[in-house]
N, C-alpha and C positions, 0 to 999 in steps of 0.2 A: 238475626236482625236485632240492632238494639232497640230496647224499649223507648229509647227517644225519636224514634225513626217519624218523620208525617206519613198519613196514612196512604195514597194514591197511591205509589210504588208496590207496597203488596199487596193491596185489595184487585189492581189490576191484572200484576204480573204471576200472583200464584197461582192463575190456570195452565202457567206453563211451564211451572217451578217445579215438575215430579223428579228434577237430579239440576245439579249445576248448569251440565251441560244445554238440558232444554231449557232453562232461563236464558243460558247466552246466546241461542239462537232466536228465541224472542226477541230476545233486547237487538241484536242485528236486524231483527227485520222491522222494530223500532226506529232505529237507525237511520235505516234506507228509508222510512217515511219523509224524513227529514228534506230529500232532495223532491220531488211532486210539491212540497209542500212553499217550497222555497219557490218554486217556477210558478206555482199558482199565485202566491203573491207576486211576484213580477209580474205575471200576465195581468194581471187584476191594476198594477200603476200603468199598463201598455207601455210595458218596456218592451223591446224588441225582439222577437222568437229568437235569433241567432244567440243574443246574452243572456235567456232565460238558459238557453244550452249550456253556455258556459258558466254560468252561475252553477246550475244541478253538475256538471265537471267538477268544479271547484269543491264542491260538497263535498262529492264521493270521494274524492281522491285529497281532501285534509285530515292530516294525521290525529288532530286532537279529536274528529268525528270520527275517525276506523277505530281508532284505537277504546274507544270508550262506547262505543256501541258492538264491540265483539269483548268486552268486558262488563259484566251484571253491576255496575255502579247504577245510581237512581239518576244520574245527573241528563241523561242522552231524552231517558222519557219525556222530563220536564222541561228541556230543550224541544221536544215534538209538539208537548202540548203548547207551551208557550207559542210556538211558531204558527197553531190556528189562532190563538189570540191576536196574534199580529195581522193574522189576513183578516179576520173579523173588524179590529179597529180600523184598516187601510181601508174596508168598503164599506162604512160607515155602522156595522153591525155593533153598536158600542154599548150593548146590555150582554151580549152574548162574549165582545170581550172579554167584557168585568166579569162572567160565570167563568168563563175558558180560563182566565187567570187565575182566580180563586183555586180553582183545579191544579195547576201548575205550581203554585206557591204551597198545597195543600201535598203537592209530588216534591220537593225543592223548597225550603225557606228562603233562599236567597233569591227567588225571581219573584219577589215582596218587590225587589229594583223595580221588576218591569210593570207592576203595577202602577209605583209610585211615578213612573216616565210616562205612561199613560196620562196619569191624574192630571200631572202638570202640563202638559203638552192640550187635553181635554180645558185647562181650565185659562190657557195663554189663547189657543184659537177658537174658544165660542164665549169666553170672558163670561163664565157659570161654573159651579159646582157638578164634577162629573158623580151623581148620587149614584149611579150602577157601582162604579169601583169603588165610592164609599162603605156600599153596602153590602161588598164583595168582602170588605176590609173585615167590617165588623163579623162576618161568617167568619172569617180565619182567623180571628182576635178570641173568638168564642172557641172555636176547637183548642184554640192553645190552652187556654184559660181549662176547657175540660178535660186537656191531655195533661197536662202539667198540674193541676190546682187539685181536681176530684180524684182523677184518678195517679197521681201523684207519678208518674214519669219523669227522668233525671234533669233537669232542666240547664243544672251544671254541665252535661255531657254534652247537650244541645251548643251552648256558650264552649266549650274550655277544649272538647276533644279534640284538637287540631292540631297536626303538623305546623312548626315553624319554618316556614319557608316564604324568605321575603319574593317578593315582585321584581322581576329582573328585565333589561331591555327583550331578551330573549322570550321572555315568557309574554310581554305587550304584544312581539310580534306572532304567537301564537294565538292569543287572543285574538287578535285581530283579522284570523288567518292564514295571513302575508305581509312581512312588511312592504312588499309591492305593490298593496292597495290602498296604500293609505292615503294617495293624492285622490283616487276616487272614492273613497270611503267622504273624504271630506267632503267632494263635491255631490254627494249624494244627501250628504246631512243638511243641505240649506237651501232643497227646498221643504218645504212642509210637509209631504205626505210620510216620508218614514223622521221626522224631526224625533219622536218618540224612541223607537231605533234606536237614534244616536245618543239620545240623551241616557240611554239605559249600558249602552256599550261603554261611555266615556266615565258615567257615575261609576259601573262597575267595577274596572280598571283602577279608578280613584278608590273608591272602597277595599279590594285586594289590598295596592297600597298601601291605605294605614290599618290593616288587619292583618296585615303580615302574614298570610297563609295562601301564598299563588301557588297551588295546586294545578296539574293538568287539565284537572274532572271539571274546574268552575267555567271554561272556554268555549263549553261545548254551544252555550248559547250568544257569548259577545260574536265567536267565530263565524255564525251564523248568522246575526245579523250583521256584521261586517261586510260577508261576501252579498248578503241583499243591497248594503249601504253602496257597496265599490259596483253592482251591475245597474243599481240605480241612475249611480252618479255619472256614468259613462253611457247612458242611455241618454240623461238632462245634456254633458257635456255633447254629442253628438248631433243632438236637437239646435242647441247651442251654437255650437260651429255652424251649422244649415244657415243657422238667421242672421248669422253675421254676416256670410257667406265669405269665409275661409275656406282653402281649398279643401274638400272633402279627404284628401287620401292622408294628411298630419295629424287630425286627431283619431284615423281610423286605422293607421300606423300606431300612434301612441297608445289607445285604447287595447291592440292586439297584441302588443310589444310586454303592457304590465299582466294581460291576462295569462300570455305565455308563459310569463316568467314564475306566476303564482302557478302555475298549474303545472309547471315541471317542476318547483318545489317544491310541489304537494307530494306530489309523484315518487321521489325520489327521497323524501323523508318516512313515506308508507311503507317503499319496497326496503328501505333499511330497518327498520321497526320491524316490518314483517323479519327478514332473513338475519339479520344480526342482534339488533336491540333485547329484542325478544328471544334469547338463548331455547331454541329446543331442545338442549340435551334436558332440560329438567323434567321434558314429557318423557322421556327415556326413565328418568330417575321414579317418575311417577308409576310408569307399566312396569317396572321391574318391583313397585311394593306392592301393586294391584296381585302381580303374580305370587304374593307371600304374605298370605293373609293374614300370617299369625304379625305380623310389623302391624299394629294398631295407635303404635303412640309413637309420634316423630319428633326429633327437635329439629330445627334451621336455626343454621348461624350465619348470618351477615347474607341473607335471602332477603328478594324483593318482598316488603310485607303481602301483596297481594298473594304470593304462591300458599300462605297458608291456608288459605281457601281453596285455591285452586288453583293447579291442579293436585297439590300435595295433601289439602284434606279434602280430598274426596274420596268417594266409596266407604264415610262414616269417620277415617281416620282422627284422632286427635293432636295436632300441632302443636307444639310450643314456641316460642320465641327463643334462643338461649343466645346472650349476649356474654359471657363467659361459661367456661367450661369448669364443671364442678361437680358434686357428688349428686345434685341436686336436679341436673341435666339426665335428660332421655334416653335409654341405654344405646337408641340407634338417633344419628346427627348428619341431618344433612351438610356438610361445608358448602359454601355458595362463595362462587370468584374473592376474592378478598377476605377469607374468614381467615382468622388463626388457629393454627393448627393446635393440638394438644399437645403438651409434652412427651406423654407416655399414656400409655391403658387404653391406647385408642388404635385399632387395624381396617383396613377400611375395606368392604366387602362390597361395595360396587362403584367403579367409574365411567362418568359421562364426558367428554370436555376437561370443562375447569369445576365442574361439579362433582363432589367427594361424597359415596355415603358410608359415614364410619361409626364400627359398631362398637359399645364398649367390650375390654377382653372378658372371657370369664363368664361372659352371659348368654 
């Protein structure tokens, strides 16, 4: 863990941290919190049992949430936690919000957003200063201040350690879910009870933006409230059509038409992630070092950076990165799809796939 890390993530999760593996089954069952929690706040606006169903569907089966709750990243927790903050402020629990956030921002710097969507939203509908979440503020103003100031943690690491990867329509419609939902996601945002919601999904998105770092891991929670925003919105729309009186079966067509649509694209972007995306020969590459203990030091070339961790440095193993090949490199190198090859002084002594493990000669 780096020493920049906020604290809620391992104060939490180290009861079930005794190897990789039992962390990422935690973090899964983390995860799965995520869907009860999502139907409780719908049940809690009386949106309709049928699209509480389908909303918990949509959950389970969205790839940015499989994918990062069967992976020990922090970002799924503080999606969990944040998601009682939200059923806390929708039923008017609004000191317990401001603690539940604190918690969340204290698991995740960046759901500081969904505080601030609160504050504002707190301070447009009862026209007052919401002092819970101010005072939520100043508790996490002061841990920085003592993680950072006293006890001297890298603060540059916190700011600067990030992949460049700008924001791309692809990645909006993952954030979002679905781009399927975006006609209900709108209509979900204007009435008032999740306005907060939206204001934290649209800020975010904006923020990624001009921070040039659209990551998969940051989704976990606009994604979420998204599919709250889109089973909302189609709950209001439906109520809607009744008072018009529109014929009931157009917007109940419509309504089931985009949920289908998001819900077999969940579907069908999981089960390729699972079976494709996600190359298993590398768990092959992994049990074939497990069984040869003396392999302690590995390099990867041109490897997904999470396999350093896992599953390639596990069982103590020490990983390197190697971006060229050089004297300086690990006597044994894993190649990973796309790496180049060595010229010479390299034989390769086990293959997976498109996965190469090659050892230097001579050693």
């Amino acid at each position: 863990m780096s020493g920049s890390i906020f604290p809620v993530f391992p104060l939490l999760l180290h009861f079930g941290a005794a190897s990789l593996t039992s962390l990422r089954v935690v973090n899964v069952i983390v995860g799965a919190m995520a869907i009860p929690l999502v139907m409780a706040i719908l049940r809690s606006l009386r949106v309709r049992p049928v699209l509480q169903w389908v909303a918990g569907a949509i959950v389970a089966c969205d790839l940015i949430l499989v994918q990062f709750s069967s992976l020990a990243f922090l970002d799924m927790l503080g999606a969990t936690i944040a998601l009682v903050a939200i059923w806390a402020y929708v039923t008017g629990r609004y000191e317990l919000a401001a603690a539940v956030t604190a918690v969340a921002v204290l698991e995740k710097e960046y759901y500081a957003l969904l505080g601030l969507a609160f504050f504002v939203d707190y301070l447009i509908a009862r026209r007052r200063i919401y002092w819970g979440m101010a005072l939520a503020g100043i508790v996490v103003c002061g841990w920085v201040l003592l993680r950072y100031g006293l006890w001297h943690a890298s603060f540059q690491y916190l700011l600067h350690s990030h992949a460049h990867a700008p924001l791309q329509l692809t990645g909006v419609a993952k954030a979002l879910g679905s781009a399927f939902l975006i006609p209900l996601i709108v209509v979900g945002a204007i009435p008032g009870r999740l306005r907060p919601v939206a204001y934290f999904v649209a800020g975010f998105i904006g923020f990624q933006w001009l921070w040039g770092n659209a990551e998969g891991w940051y989704w976990c929670l606009p994604a979420l409230g998204s599919i709250l925003l889109a089973a909302y919105g189609a709950d209001v729309l439906l109520d809607r059509a009744r008072q018009l009186g529109w014929p009931r079966q157009a917007p109940v067509a419509l309504v089931s038409v985009i949920f289908a649509a998001s819900l077999a694209l969940g579907i069908w972007q999981t089960r390729e992630y699972v079976t494709t995306w996600h190359d298993h020969s590398v768990l092959s590459i992994a049990a074939y070092l497990d069984a040869h203990a003396d392999l302690r030091s590995l390099g990867a070339a041109h490897c997904f950076w999470g396999y350093a961790y896992y599953p390639l440095g596990d069982n103590g193993r020490q990983v390197t990165i190697v971006r060229q090949w050089s004297v300086d490199s690990p006597n044994v190198v894993l190649a990973c799809p796309g790496a180049a090859r060595p010229a010479s002084g390299w034989e390769p002594v086990f293959t997976r796939g498109d996965y190469s493990l090659l050892q230097r000669q001579g050693t």
